[in-house]
N, C-alpha and C positions, 0 to 999 in steps of 0.2 A: 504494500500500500504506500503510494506519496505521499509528500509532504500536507498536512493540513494546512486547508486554504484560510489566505487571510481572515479578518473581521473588518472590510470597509466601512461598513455600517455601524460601526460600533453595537451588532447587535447582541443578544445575551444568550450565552450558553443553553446546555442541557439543563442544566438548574435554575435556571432562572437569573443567572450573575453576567454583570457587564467587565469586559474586563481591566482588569487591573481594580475594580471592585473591592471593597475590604470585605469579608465573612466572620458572622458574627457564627460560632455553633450554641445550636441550643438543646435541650433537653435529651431526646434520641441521640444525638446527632455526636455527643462529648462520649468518645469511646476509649477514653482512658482507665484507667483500671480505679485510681483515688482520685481525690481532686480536694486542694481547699478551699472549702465554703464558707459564704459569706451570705448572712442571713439580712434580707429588709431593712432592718435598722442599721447596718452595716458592722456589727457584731460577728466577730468571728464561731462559727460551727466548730473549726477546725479540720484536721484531713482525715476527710470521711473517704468512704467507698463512694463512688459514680453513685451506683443503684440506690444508697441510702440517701446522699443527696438530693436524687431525680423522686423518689417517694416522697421527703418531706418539703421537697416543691410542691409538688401536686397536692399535698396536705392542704397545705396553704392556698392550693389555687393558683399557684404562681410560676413562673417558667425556671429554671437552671439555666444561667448562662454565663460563658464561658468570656472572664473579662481579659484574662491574661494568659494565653496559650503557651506560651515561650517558657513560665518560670515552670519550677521542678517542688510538688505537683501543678499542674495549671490551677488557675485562680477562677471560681465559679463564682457566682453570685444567684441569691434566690431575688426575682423582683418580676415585675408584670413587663413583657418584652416588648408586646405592641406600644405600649406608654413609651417605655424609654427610647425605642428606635423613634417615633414622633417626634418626641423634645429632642432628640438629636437631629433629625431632619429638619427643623424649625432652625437648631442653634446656627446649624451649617448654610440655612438658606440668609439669615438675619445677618450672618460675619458677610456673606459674598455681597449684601446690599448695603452694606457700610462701607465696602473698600472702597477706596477710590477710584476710577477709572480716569486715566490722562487720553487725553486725545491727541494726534499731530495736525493744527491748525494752521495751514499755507498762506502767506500774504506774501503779492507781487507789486513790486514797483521799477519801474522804470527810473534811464538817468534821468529824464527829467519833467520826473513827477511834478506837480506844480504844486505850490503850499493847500489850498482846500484839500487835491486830493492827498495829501500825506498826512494831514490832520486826522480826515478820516480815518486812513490806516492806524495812524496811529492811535485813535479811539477805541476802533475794532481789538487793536493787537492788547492795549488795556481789559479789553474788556474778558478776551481770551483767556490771557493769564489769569484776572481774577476766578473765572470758572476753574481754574486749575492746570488749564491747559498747554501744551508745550507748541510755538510758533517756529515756520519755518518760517524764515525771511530769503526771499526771491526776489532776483534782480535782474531781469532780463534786458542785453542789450541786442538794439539794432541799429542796421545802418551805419550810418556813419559816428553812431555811440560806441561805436568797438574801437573808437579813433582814441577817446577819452575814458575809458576806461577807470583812471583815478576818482572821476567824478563821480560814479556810481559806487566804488567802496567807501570814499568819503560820505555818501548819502547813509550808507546798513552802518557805518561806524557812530554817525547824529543819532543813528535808531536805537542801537544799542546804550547809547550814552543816553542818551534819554529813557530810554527803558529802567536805566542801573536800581533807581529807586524802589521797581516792583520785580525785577528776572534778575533772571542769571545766566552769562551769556555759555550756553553749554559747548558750541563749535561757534568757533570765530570764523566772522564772512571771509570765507573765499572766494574767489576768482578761478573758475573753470569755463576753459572758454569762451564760448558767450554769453556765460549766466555765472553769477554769483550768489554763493546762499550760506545762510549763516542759521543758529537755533539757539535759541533761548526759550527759558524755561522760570517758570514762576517762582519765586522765594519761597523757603518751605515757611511756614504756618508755625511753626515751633517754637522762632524766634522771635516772633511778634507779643 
C-alpha cells in the first residue's frame, strides 16, 4: 500500500480529530493500568486503579479524564467533560478576539505631490497607525522624476520625521529603481 494521501482540506480523521488537534482521553478510552486521581474539589484520591477510578466517576455522575498523560502515573481528574471542554472553547475563542490583529496599510505619493494632497496622506497614514496598523510608504517615480530622484527621498524622509511622534520607522525609504518604499509602524501602547 502507498503512501497516505495528504489532508488538503484540513478535514478530520476516522475519529473524528483535525489534525494536529490536541486529544483529550476520557473514561473508556484511559487504558492505563493506575492512574492518579483527582476528585471535583480538586483533592487528591491518590493512585488508584483505572477501573476504580472510572467506577467512582460514574458514582458521581461524572467523566474521568485524563489531564496529564506524560507524568508516571498519568494524572486523571473526576469532573463533568462537556462543561469543561465548553469553558475551554469559550477561553480559546475570547484570547483569539483580544489579540491584536496589524494590518499592512499602502500609501503612494508621488515626487510631486502637492501640499493638500500630502496632508491628506498624511491624515490617512495618522489615522492608520492609530488603529494599530503598520504603513507602507510608496513613492513612485515617473518621467522625467527618475531625473531627480533626491526629491522624492527627501519627501518619505519629511514623512517619516513627521511621523516620529506616533511610528517607528521599521525599514528606512529606499530607492529601488523607480519606486521607493519605506515602513513604519505605530509606537507600542506600553509606553504611553
Amino acid at each position: 500500500m502507498g503512501p497516505r494521501p495528504s489532508n488538503p482540506n484540513n478535514q478530520r480523521d476516522i475519529r473524528g480529530r483535525r489534525p494536529g488537534e490536541e486529544f483529550t482521553r476520557t473514561n473508556q478510552q484511559i487504558r492505563v493500568p493506575q492512574v492518579r486521581c483527582l476528585l471535583p474539589d480538586g483533592s487528591q484520591l491518590g493512585v488508584v486503579p483505572t477501573r476504580d477510578a472510572l467506577s467512582k466517576a460514574q458514582q458521581m455522575g461524572l467523566d474521568l479524564v485524563e489531564i496529564s498523560p506524560n507524568a508516571q502515573p498519568p494524572v486523571c481528574k473526576i469532573m463533568d467533560y462537556g462543561k469543561w471542554k465548553y469553558e475551554e472553547d469559550r477561553k480559546k475563542k475570547e484570547a483569539r478576539k483580544n489579540q491584536a490583529r496589524t494590518q499592512l496599510k499602502e500609501v503612494k505619493f508621488h515626487a510631486n505631490t502637492d501640499v493638500g494632497d500630502y496632508q491628506l496622506k498624511m491624515r490617512n497614514i495618522r489615522a492608520f497607525l492609530a488603529e494599530g496598523n503598520k504603513v507602507k510608504l510608496t513613492l513612485m517615480f515617473r518621467g522625467r522624476e527618475n531625473a531627480h530622484k533626491e526629491i522624492g527621498e527627501e519627501l518619505l524622509q519629511r514623512v517619516c520625521a513627521e511621523l516620529a511622534d506616533v511610528a517607528n520607522v521599521e525599514q528606512a525609504p529606499k530607492i529601488m529603481g523607480r519606486s521607493a518604499t519605506g515602513l513604519i509602524a505605530p509606537k507600542s501602547q506600553k509606553g504611553r
